[in-house]
C-alpha positions as CSV (number, residue, x, y, z in Angstrom):
1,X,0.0,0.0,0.0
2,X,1.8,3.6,-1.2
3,X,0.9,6.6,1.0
4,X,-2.3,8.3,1.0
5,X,-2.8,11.3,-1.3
6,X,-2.4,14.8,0.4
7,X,-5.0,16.5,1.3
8,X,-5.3,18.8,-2.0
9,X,-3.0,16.4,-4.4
10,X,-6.0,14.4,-5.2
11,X,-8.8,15.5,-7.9
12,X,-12.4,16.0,-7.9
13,X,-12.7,12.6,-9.6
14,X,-10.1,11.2,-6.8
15,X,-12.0,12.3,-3.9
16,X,-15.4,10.6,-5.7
17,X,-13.1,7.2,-5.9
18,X,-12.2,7.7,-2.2
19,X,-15.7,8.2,-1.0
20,X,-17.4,5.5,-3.3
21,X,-20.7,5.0,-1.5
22,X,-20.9,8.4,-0.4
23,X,-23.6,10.6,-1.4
24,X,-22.6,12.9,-4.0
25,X,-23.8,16.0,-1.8
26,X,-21.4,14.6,0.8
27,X,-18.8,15.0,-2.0
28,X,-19.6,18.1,-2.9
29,X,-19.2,19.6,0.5
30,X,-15.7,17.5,1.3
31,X,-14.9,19.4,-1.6
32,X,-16.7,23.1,-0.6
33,X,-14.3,22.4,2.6
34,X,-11.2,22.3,1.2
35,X,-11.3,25.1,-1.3
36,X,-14.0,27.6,0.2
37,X,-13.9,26.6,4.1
38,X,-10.4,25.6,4.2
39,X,-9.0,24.8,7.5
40,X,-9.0,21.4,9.4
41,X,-12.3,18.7,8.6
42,X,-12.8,19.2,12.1
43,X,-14.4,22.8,11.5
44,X,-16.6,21.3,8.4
45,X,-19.5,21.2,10.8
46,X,-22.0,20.6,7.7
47,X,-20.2,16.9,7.5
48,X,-20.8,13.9,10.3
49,X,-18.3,13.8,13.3
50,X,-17.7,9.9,12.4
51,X,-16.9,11.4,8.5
52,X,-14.8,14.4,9.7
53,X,-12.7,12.3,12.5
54,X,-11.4,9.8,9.3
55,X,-10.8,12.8,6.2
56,X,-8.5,14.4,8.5
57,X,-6.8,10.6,8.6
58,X,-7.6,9.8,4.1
59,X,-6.7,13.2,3.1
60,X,-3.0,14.2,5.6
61,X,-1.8,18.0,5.0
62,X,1.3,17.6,2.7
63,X,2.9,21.1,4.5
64,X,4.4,20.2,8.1
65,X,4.5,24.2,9.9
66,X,8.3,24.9,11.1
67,X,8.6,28.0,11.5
68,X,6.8,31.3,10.9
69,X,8.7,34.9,10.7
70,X,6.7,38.2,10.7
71,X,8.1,41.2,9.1
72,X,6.6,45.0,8.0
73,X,4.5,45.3,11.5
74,X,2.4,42.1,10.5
75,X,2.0,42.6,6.8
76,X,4.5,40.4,5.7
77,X,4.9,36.6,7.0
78,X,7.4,34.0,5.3
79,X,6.1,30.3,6.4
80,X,8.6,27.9,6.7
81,X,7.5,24.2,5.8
82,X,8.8,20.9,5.6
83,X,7.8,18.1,3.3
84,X,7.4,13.9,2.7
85,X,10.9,12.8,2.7
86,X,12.6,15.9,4.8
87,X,12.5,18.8,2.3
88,X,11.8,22.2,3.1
89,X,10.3,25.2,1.0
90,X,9.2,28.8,2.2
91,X,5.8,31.0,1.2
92,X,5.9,34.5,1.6
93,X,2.3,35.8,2.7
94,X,2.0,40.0,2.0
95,X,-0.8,41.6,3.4
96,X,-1.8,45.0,1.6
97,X,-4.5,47.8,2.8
98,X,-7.0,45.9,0.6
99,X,-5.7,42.8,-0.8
100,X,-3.0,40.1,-0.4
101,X,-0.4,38.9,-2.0
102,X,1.0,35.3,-2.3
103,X,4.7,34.0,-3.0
104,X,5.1,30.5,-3.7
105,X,7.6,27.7,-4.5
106,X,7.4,25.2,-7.1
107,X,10.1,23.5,-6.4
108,X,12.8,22.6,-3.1
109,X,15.5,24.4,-3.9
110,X,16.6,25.3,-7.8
111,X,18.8,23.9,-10.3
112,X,19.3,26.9,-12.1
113,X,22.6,28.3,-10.0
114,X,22.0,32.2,-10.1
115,X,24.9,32.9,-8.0
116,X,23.1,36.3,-6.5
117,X,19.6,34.2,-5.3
118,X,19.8,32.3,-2.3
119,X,18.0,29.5,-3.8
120,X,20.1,28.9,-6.7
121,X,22.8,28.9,-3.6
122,X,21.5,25.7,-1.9
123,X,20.9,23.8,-5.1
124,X,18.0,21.5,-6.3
125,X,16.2,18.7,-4.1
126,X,13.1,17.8,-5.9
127,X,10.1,19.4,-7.6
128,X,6.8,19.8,-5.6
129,X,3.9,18.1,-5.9
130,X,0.2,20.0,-7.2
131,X,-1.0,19.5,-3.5
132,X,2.3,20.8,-2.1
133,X,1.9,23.9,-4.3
134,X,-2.2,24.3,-3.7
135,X,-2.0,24.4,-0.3
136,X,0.1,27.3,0.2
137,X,-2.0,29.0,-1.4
138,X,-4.6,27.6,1.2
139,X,-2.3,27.6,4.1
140,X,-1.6,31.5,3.4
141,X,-5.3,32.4,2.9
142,X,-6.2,31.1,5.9
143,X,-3.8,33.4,7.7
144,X,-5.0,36.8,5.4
145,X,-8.4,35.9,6.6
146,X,-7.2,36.3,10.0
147,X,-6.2,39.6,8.8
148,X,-9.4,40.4,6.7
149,X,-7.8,40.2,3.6
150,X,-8.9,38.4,0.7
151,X,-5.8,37.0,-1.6
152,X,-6.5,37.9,-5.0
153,X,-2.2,37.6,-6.2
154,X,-0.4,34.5,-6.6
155,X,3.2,34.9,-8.0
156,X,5.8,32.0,-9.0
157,X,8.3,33.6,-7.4
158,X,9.1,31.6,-4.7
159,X,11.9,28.7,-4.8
160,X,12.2,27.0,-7.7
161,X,12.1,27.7,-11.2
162,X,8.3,27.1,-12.5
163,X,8.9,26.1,-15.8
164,X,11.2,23.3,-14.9
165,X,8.2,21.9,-13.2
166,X,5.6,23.7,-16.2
167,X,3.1,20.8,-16.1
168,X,2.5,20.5,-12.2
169,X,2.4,24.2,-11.8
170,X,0.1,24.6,-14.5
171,X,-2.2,21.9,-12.8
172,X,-1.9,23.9,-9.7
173,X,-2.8,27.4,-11.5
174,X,-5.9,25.1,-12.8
175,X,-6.7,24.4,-9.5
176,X,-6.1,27.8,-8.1
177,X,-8.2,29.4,-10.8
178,X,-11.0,26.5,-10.5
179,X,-11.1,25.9,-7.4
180,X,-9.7,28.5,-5.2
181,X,-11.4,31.5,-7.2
182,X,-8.2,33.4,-8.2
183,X,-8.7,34.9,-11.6
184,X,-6.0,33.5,-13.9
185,X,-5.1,37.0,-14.4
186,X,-4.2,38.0,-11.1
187,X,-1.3,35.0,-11.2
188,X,2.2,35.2,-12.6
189,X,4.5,32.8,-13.7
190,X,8.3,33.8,-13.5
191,X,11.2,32.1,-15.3
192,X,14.7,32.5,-15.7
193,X,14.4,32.0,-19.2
194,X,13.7,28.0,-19.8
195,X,12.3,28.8,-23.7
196,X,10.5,25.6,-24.2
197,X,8.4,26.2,-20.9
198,X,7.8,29.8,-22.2
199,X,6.7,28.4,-25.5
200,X,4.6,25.8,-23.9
201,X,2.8,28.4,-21.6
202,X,1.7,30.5,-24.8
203,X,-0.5,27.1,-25.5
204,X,-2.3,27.0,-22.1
205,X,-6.1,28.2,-21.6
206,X,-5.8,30.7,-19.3
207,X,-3.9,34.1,-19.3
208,X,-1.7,34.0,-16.9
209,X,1.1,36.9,-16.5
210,X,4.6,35.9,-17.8
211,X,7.4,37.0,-15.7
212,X,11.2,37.1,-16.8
213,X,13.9,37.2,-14.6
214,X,16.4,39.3,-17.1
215,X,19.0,41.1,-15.1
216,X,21.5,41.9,-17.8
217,X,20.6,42.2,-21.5
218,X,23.7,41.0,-23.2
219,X,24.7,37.6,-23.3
220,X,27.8,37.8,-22.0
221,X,26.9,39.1,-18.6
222,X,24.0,37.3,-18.5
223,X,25.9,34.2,-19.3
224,X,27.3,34.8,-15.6
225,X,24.4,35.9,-13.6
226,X,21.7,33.5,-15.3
227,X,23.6,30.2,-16.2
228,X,21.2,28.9,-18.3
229,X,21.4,31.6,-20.6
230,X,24.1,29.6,-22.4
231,X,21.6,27.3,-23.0
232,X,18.6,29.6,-24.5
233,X,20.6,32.9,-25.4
234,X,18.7,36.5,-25.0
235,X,17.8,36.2,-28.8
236,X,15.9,32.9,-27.9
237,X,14.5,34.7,-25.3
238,X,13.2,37.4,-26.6
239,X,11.7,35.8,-29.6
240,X,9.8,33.1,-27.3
241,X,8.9,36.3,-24.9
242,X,7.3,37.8,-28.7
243,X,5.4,35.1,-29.6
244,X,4.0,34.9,-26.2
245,X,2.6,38.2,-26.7
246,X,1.3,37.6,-29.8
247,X,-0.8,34.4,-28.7
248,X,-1.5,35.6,-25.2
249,X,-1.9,39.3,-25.6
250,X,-1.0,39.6,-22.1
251,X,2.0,42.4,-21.1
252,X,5.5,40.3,-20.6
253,X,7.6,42.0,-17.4
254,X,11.3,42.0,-17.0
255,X,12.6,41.3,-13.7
256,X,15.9,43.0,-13.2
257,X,17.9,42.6,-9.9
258,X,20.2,45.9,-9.7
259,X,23.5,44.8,-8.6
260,X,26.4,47.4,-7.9
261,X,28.7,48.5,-10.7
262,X,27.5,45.0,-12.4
263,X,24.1,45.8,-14.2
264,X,23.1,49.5,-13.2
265,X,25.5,51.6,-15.8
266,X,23.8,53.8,-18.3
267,X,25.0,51.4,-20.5
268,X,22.9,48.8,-19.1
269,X,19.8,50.6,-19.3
270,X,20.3,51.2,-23.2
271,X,21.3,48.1,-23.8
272,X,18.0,47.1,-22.0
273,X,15.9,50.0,-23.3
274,X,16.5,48.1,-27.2
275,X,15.7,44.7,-26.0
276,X,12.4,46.2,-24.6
277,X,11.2,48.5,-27.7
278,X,11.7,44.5,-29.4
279,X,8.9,43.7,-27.7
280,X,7.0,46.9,-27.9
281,X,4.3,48.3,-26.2
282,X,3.8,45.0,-23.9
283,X,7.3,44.7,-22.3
284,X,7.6,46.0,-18.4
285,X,10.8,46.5,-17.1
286,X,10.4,46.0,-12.6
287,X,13.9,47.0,-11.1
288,X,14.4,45.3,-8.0
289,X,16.9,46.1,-5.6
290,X,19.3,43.6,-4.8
291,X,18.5,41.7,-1.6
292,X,21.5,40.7,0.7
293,X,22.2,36.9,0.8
294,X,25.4,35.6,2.1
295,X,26.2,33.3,-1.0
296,X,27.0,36.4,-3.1
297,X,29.3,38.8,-1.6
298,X,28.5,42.5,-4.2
299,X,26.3,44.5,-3.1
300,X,22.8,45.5,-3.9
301,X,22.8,49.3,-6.2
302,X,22.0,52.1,-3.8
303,X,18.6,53.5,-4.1
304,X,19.4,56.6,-5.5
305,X,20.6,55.1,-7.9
306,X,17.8,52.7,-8.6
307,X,15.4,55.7,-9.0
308,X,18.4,57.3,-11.4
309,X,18.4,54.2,-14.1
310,X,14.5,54.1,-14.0
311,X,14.5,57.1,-14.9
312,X,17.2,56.5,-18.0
313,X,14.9,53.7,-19.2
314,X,11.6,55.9,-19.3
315,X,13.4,58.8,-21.4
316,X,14.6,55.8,-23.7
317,X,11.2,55.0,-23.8
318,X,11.1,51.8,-21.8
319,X,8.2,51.2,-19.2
320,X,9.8,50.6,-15.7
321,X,8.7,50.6,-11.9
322,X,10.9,49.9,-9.1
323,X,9.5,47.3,-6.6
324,X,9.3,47.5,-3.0
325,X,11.1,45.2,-0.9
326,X,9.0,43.2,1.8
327,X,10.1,41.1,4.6
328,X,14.2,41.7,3.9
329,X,14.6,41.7,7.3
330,X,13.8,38.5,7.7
331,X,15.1,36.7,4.5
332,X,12.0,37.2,2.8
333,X,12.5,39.4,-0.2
334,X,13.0,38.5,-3.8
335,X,16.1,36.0,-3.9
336,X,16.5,35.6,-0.3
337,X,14.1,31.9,0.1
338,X,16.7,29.1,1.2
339,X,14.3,27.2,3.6
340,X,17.7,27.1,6.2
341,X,19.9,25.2,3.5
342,X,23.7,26.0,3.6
343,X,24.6,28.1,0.4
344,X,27.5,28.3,-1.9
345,X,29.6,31.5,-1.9
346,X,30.5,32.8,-5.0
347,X,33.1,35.5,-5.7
348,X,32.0,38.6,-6.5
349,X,33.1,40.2,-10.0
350,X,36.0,42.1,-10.2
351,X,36.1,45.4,-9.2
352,X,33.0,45.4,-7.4
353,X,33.1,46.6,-3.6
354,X,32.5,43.4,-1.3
355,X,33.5,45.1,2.1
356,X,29.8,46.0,2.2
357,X,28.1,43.3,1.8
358,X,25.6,42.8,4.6
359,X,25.8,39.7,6.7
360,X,23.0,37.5,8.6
């Protein structure tokens, strides 16, 4: 006998099998539990005691709680959670005046080895299943209904690269969109570039939002900060990013980490202002500032100076925001997620200034 399915790994059509002789309305309302009532079968108070007491045993949680850090005076929480077999991933819950924001992993760890994201850092254990994607989501919700938010965001920007894993987390977006009630348009997929997961998302149903981590627009220093450019080359890229946009019709953003002296010279941001008018008027530039992680010793570009090469992009005619950092503090920001696994240091490039490098 193999292990019982987790508690949103199994299907509509699973959960029939596993209640043969069940009314259907008793199905129906296992199912309004998990993805409208959430929480434990315990609290499903429409379903018999008897019926409650043995879902919690048919249908285990596949996220074991570890640990739970708070940041932004409550508005930000990073969820620490270990898996089956000993893995362990991190969701990032952000809590807005209105609305909430969720950050999720598709993956323990990342095989893709971008030497400035602590993920790439601690390397690749295994991809995660649909249930141990879903229910972060759930997990999360639960908590911004505590806060009386509703979560309307779900980004792929978690550990892991998505497209590496494309077909599980599009099953999970399915669900989330299905089930869970989060318009497909209100969740984005990011990628370091895998081209044939790109292409393959331009085929799926629902418009998603396509998310590109960039960080350098020539293939030389991108070859160093985004490995697997060697593999599917900015001209690749950008021509899978372009027939995305003709398919989908949905706006493609750049994600560009601003790293001192590295990727922040003017030169940068013309080089970067071309690539975007390729891709004309749907391409979003989002300038993040680089988040400390002690794998990568150069520094993130000062915020001045952020706000200087936005401002060089726009009056090349580029579209560009820069994004707020949440939860830094507590290793919650874009590229910090390691889930407590050691990381590889990687020298810095030369002539950069590592003396200020922040340490944890």
């Amino acid at each position: 006998m193999g292990a019982p399915p987790t508690r949103y790994d199994i299907s509509r059509e699973g959960l029939t099998q596993l209640l043969t002789g069940t009314p259907r309305y008793r199905v129906d309302q296992v199912w309004n539990g998990l993805y409208d009532r959430l929480g434990e079968p315990a609290g499903w108070t429409d379903l018999p005691i008897a019926m409650r007491e043995s879902l919690a045993t048919q249908l285990p949680t596949a996220l074991q709680p570890v640990a739970e850090s708070v940041s932004d005076r409550g508005d930000t929480v990073k969820f620490l959670w270990e898996l089956d077999g000993g893995s362990r991933i991190e969701t990032v819950l952000m809590l807005y005046r209105d609305r909430a924001t969720v950050c999720i992993s598709s993956q323990a760890g990342c095989a893709m080895a971008c030497g400035f994201c602590a993920t790439g850092q601690s390397g690749f254990t295994r991809h995660l299943t649909v249930g141990e994607i879903v229910e972060q989501v759930v997990r999360a919700t639960e908590r911004a209904r505590q806060a009386e938010r509703r979560v309307s965001n779900i980004v792929f920007m978690g550990m892991g690269e998505p497209m590496a894993n494309e077909p599980t987390v599009w099953a999970s977006v399915e669900r989330m969109h299905g089930d869970l009630g989060i318009s497909a348009r209100h969740i984005t997929i990011s990628t370091v570039g895998i081209v044939p997961g790109i292409r393959t998302l331009a085929t799926r149903p629902l418009p998603v939002n396509l998310a590109v981590s960039l960080h350098a627009a020539n293939d030389e220093l991108r070859d160093e900060l985004v490995p697997i450019n060697r593999r599917y080359p900015i001209d690749d890229l950008v021509d899978a990013c372009r027939d995305y946009l003709r398919v989908r019709n949905r706006r493609v953003s750049f994600e560009w980490a601003m790293i001192d002296g590295v990727n922040d010279r003017p030169s940068d941001a013309r080089e970067l202002a071309v690539l975007c008018r390729r891709l004309r008027p749907s391409a979003h530039v989002n300038l993040i500032p680089l988040n400390p992680t002690p794998g990568y010793p150069t520094r993130g570009t000062p915020l001045a100076r952020v706000h200087e090469f936005r401002d060089e992009l726009e009056s090349l005619g580029a579209n560009a925001t820069v994004r707020q950092n949440r939860g830094t503090d507590i290793d919650a920001a874009c590229g910090q997620l390691a889930a407590g696994q050691p990381v590889t240091v990687r020298p810095s490039r030369p002539g950069t200034d590592v003396t200020a490098a922040p340490r944890r």
